[in-house]
C-alpha positions in Angstrom: -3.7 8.1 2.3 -5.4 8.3 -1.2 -2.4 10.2 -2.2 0.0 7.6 -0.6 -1.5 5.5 -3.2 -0.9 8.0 -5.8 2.3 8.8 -4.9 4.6 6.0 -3.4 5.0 4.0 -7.1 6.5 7.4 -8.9 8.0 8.6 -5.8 9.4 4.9 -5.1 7.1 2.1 -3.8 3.7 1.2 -3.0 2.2 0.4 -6.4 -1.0 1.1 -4.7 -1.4 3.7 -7.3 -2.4 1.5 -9.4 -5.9 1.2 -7.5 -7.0 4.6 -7.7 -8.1 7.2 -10.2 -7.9 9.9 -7.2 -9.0 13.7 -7.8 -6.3 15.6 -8.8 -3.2 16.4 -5.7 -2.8 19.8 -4.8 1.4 21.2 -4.4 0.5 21.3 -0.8 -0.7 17.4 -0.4 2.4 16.9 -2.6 4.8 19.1 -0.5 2.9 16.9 3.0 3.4 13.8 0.9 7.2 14.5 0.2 7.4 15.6 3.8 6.6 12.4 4.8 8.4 9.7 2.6 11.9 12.0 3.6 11.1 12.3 7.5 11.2 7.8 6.8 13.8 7.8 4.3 16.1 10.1 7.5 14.7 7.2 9.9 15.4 4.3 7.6 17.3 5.5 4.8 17.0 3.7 1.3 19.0 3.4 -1.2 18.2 4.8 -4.2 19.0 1.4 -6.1 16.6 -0.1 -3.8 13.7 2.3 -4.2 14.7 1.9 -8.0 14.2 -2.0 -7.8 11.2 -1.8 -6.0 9.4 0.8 -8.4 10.4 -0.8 -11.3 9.8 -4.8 -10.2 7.0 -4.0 -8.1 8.8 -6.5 -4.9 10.7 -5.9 -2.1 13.8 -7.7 -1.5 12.9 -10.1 1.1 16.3 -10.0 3.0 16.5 -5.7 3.0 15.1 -5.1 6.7 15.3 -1.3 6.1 13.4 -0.9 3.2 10.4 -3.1 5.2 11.0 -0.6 7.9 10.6 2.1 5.3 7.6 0.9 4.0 6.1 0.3 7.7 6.8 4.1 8.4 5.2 4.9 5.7 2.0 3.0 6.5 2.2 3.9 10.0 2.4 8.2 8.7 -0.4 7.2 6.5 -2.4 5.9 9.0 -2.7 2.6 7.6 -1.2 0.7 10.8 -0.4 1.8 14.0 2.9 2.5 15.8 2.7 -1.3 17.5 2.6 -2.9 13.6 -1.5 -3.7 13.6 -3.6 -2.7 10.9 -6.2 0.4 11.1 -8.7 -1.7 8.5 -11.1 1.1 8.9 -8.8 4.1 7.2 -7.6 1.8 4.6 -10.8 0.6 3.8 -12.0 4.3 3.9 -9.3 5.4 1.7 -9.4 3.1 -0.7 -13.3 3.8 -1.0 -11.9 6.7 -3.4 -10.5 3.9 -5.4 -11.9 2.5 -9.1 -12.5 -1.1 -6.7 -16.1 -1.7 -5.7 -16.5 -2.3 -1.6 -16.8 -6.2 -2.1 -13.4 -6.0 -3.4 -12.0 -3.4 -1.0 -12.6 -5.5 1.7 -11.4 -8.8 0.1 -7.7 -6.9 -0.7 -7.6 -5.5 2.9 -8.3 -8.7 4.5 -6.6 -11.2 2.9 -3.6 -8.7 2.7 -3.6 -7.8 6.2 -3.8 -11.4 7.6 0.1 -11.6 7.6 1.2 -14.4 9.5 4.0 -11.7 11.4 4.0 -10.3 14.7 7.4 -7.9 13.8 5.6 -4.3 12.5 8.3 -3.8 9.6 7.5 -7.3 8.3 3.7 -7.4 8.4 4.0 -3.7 6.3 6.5 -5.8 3.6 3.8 -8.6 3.3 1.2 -6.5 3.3 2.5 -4.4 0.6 3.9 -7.3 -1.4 0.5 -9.0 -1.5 -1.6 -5.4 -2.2 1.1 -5.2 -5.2 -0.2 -8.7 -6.0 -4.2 -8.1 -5.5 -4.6 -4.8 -7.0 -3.3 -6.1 -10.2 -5.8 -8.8 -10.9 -8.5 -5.1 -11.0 -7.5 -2.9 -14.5 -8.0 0.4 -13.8 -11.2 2.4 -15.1 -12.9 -0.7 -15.2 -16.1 -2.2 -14.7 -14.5 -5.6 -14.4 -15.3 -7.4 -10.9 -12.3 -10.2 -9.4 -13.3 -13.3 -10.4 -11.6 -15.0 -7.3 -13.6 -18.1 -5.5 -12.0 -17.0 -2.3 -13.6 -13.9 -2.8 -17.1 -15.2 -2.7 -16.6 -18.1 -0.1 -15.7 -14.9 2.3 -19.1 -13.9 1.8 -21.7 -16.7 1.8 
């Protein structure tokens, strides 16, 4: 999933990229990887405008149900949720531990971001991406810079 969040930005979504500095991607993890985002694009096909929209503005239009579904097949592939819409904390939080984002962190963005107020599967993968989008830009990357969020800390104490 390291390489989801290497890949879905340039391919087309999930700026998650933007949280890791992962070892380099082999042209077989690529090759799996593209394997992947077509066998969801043939079961919820995208536009290409849409996939455009979304890499460069970072959001999802709220109304486009397939592009949630998309994302949500994506996640699921990934192992990030499973097939009934809940989240598998443990492999994100795993996956993410290759990440530039200390573990305090790690576990604030999964948290907060998986608490989605949705019960419908494509829906709780659009707010969960929209508000990872959201999170992982308040860490720069290659940085030694901690969030400075309050609701960070009162999660701990």
């Amino acid at each position: 999933a390291v390489r989801l969040l290497l890949l879905l930005p340039p391919l087309l979504l999930l700026a998650l990229s933007c949280v890791t500095a992962a070892p380099s991607i082999t042209s077989t993890e690529m090759r799996m990887d593209m394997m992947v985002i077509q066998h969801c694009n043939e079961t919820h096909p995208v536009a290409l405008i849409d996939m455009n929209k979304a890499l460069i503005n970072k959001k999802i239009e709220p109304q486009n149900t397939v592009f949630k579904c998309f994302v949500f097949c994506l996640l699921n592939k990934y192992e990030w949720m499973d097939d009934e819409g809940g989240f598998l904390i443990a492999n994100m939080k795993h996956n993410l531990s290759d990440s530039h984002l200390d573990q305090l962190s790690i576990d604030f963005i999964v948290y907060k971001c998986s608490a989605t107020g949705s019960s419908d599967k494509c829906e709780r993968a659009y707010r969960f991406t929209e508000c990872f989008w959201g999170e992982v830009t308040k860490f720069p990357e290659n940085s030694d810079e901690k969030y400075e969020d309050p609701d960070l800390f009162a999660l701990y104490q």
